[in-house]
Kinemage of the C-alpha trace (Angstrom):
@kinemage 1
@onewidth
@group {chain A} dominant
@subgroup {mainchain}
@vectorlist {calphas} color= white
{ca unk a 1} P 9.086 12.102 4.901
{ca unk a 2} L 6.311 10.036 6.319
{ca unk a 3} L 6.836 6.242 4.757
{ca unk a 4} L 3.035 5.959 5.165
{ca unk a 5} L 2.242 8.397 2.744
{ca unk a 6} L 2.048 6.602 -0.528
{ca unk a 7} L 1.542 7.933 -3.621
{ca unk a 8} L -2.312 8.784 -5.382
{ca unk a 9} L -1.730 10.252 -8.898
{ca unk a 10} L -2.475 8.658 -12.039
{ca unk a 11} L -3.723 5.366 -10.872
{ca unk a 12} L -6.759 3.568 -12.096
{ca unk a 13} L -9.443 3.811 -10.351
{ca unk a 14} L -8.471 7.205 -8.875
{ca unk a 15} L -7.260 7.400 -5.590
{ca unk a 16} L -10.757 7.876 -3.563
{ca unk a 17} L -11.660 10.486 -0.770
{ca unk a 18} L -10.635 8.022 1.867
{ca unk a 19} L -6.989 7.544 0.548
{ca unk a 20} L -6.611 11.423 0.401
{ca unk a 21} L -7.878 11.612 4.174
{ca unk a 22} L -5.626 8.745 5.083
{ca unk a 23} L -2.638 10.306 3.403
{ca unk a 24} L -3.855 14.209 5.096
{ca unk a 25} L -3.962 12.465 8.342
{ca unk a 26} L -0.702 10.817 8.141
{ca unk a 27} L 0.815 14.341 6.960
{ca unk a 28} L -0.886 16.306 9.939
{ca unk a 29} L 0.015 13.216 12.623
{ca unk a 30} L 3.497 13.844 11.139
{ca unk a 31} L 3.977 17.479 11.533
{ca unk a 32} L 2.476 17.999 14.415
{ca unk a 33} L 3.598 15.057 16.501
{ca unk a 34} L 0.611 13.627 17.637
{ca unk a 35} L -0.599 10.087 16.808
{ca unk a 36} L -3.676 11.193 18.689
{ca unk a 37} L -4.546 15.052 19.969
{ca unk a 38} L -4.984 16.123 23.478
{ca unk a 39} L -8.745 17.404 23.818
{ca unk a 40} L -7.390 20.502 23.598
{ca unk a 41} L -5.712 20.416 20.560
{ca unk a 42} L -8.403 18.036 18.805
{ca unk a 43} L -10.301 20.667 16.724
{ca unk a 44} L -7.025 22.388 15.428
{ca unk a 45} L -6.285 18.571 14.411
{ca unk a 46} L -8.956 17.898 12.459
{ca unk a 47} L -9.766 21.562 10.877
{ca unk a 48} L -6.210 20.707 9.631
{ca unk a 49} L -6.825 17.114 8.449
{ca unk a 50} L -9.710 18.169 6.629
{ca unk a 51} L -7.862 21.289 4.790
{ca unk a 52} L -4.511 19.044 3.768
{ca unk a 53} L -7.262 16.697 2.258
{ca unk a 54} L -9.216 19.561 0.079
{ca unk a 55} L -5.842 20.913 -0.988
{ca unk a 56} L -4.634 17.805 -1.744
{ca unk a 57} L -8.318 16.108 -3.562
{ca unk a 58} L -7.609 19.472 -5.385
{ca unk a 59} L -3.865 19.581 -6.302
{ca unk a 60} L -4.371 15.438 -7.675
{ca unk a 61} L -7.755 16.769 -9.482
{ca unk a 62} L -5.651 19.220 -11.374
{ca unk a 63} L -2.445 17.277 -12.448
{ca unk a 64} L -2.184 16.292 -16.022
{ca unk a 65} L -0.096 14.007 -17.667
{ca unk a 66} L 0.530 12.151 -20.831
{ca unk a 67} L 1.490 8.725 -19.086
{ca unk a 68} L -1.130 5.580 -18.550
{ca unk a 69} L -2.360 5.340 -15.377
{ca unk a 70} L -0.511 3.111 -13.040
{ca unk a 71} L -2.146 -0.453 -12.030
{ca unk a 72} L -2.563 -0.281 -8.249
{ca unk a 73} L -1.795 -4.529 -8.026
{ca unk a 74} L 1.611 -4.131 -10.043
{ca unk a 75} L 2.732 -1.079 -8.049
{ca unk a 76} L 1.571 -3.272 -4.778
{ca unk a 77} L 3.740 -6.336 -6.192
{ca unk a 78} L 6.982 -4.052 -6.821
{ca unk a 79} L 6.460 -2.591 -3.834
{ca unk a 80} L 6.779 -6.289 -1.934
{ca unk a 81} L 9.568 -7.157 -3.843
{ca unk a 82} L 11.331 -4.213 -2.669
{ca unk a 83} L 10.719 -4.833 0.488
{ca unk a 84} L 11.648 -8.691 0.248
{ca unk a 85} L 15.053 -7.483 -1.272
{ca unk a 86} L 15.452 -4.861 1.572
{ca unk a 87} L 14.280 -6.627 4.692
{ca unk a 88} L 14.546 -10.612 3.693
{ca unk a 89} L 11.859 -12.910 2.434
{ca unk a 90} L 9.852 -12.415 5.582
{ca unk a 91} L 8.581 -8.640 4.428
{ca unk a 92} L 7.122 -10.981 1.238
{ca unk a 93} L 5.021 -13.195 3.305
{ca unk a 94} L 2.764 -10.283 4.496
């Protein structure tokens, strides 16, 4: 799956309208194979963006759990140090 696509349940502040379009887009740019569309295929594109985005704004708006939301800094710093373990300190200094 897409490695852009991060995770937006259960975080404080909830993820926003603009990190469910981001994550739709990736998802759409993913299945269909286009970082871009042709002119052609440009409305199909976005009628598609736009209904992964209400699915998904309504899929995370229904979810329920009995966990504490997730602090979007800590899962940021884990995620570095992953990546510093993985790919060498460089991936840290970003």
């Amino acid at each position: 799956m897409c490695r852009n696509i991060k995770t937006l349940y259960n975080f404080e502040p909830p993820a926003s309208e603009e990190e469910i379009r981001a994550a739709s887009l990736q998802f759409v740019r993913k299945l269909s194979g286009f970082n871009k569309p042709s002119k052609a295929n440009e409305e199909a594109f976005e009628t598609a963006v736009d209904a992964v985005a209400d699915i998904a704004g309504a899929l995370l708006a229904s979810l329920t759990t009995q966990a504490s939301p997730r602090n979007r800094e800590v899962e940021a710093q884990k995620a570095r140090e992953r990546a510093a373990k993985r790919f060498g300190s460089q991936a840290s200094a970003s």
